[in-house]
C-alpha positions as CSV (number, residue, x, y, z in Angstrom):
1,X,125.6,100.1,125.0
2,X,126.0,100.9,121.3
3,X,125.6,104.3,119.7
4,X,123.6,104.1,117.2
5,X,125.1,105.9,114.2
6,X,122.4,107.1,112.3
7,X,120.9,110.4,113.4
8,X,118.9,113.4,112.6
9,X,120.7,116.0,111.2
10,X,120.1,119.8,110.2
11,X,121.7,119.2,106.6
12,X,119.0,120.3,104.0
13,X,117.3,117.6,101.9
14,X,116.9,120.4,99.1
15,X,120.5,120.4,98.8
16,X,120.7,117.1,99.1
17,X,118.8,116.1,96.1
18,X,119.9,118.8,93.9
19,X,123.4,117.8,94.7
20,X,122.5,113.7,93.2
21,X,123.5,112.5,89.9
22,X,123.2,111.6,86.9
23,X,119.8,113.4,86.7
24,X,117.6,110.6,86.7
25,X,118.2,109.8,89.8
26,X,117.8,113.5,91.3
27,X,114.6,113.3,89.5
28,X,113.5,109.7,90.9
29,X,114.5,111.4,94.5
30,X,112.4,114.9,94.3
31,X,109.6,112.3,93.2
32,X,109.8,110.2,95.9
33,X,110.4,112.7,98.3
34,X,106.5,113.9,97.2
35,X,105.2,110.8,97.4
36,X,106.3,110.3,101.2
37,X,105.8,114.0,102.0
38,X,101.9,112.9,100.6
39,X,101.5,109.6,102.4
40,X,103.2,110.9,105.7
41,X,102.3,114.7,106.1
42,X,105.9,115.0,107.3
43,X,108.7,117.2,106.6
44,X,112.0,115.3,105.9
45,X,115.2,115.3,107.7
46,X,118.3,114.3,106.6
47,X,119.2,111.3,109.0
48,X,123.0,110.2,108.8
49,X,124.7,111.4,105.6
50,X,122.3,110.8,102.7
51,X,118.7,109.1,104.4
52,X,115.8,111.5,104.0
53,X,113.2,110.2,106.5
54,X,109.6,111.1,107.6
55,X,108.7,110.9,110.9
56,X,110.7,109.1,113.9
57,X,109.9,106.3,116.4
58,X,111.3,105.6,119.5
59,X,112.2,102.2,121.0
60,X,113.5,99.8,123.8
61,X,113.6,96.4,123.5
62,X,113.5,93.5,125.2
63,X,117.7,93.4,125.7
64,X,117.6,97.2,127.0
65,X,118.9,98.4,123.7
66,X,117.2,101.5,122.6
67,X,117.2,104.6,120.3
68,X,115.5,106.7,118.2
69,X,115.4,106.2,114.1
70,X,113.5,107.4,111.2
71,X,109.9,106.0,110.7
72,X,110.2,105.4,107.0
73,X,112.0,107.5,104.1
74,X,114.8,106.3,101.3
75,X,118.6,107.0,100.5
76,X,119.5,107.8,96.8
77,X,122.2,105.4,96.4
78,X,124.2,105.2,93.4
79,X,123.1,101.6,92.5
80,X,119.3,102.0,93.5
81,X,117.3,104.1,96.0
82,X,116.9,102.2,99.0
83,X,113.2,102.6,100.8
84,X,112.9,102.1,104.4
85,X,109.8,101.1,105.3
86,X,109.8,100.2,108.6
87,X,109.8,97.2,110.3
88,X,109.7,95.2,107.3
89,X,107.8,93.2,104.6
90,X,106.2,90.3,106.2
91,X,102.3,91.0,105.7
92,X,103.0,92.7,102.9
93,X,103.2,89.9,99.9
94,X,100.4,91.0,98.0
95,X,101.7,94.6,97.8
96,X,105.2,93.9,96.7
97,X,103.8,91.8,94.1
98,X,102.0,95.2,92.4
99,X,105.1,97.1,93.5
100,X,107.2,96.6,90.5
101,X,110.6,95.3,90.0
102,X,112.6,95.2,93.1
103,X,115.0,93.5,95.4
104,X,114.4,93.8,99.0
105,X,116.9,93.4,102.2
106,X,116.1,93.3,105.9
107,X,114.1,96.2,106.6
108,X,114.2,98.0,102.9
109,X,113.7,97.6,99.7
110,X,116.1,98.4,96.4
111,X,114.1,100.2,93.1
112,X,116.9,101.1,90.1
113,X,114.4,103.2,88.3
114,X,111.0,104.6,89.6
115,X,109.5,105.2,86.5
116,X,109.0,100.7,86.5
117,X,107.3,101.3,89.5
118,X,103.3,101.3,90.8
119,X,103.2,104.7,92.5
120,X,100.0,103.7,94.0
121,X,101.0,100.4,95.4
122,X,103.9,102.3,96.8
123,X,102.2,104.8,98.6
124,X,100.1,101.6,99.8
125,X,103.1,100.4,101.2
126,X,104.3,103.3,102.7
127,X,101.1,103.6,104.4
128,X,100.8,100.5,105.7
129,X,104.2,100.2,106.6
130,X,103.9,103.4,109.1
131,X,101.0,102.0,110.0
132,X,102.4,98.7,111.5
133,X,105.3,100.3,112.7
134,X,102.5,102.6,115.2
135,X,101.1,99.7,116.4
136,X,104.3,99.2,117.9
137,X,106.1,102.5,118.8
138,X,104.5,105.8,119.1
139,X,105.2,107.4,115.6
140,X,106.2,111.3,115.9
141,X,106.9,113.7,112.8
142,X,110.2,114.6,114.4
């Protein structure tokens, strides 16, 4: 079975963020690391080499395949910050639409500045997202 690369680390996520560039995009990271600290009540972890997540879910599927990954969070990537917010975006249509500009993939979503953004529909979708993902894995702060 595969290893599943991404894992909880001890590396700090105040280093992490004060090590980003250009400035606007440390800024756009301490920011969003508030508004998930907020929505979740969870202290972040560094998960792989640059992911900050909140919380952690474990799983098994169907196949046998299981692990452990971060419940939601977002990696300051130098093209845009990338928002995991776990499983995905199905049900969420109406919230995206408030959301602001963005593009999304599979299971996250890509914001270039966080100032274009609805803060409120955010932590909407943060919130809702955690809350779908617990209706499906037992959500831990982890």
């Amino acid at each position: 079975m595969a290893h599943l690369k991404t894992q909880a680390t001890d590396a700090s996520v105040d280093h992490l963020i004060a090590s980003l560039t250009p400035e606007a995009r440390r800024a756009d990271a301490e920011r969003l690391d508030r508004i998930f600290h907020d929505v979740t009540g969870y202290r972040p972890r560094v998960w792989g080499d640059a992911i900050i997540g909140y919380g952690r879910y474990s799983y098994t599927y169907a196949s046998g395949r299981s692990g452990t990954y971060l419940a939601t969070g977002f990696a300051p990537r130098k093209s845009a910050m990338s928002l995991y917010i776990m499983p995905g975006y199905a049900e969420f249509g109406d919230l995206l639409d408030r959301l602001g500009p963005h593009s999304r993939g599979k299971a996250c979503l890509y914001i270039k500045r966080l100032d274009r953004i609805d803060e409120v529909a955010l932590s909407e979708l943060i919130r809702c997202g955690l809350a779908d993902l617990s209706s499906r894995w037992e959500v831990t702060p982890g």
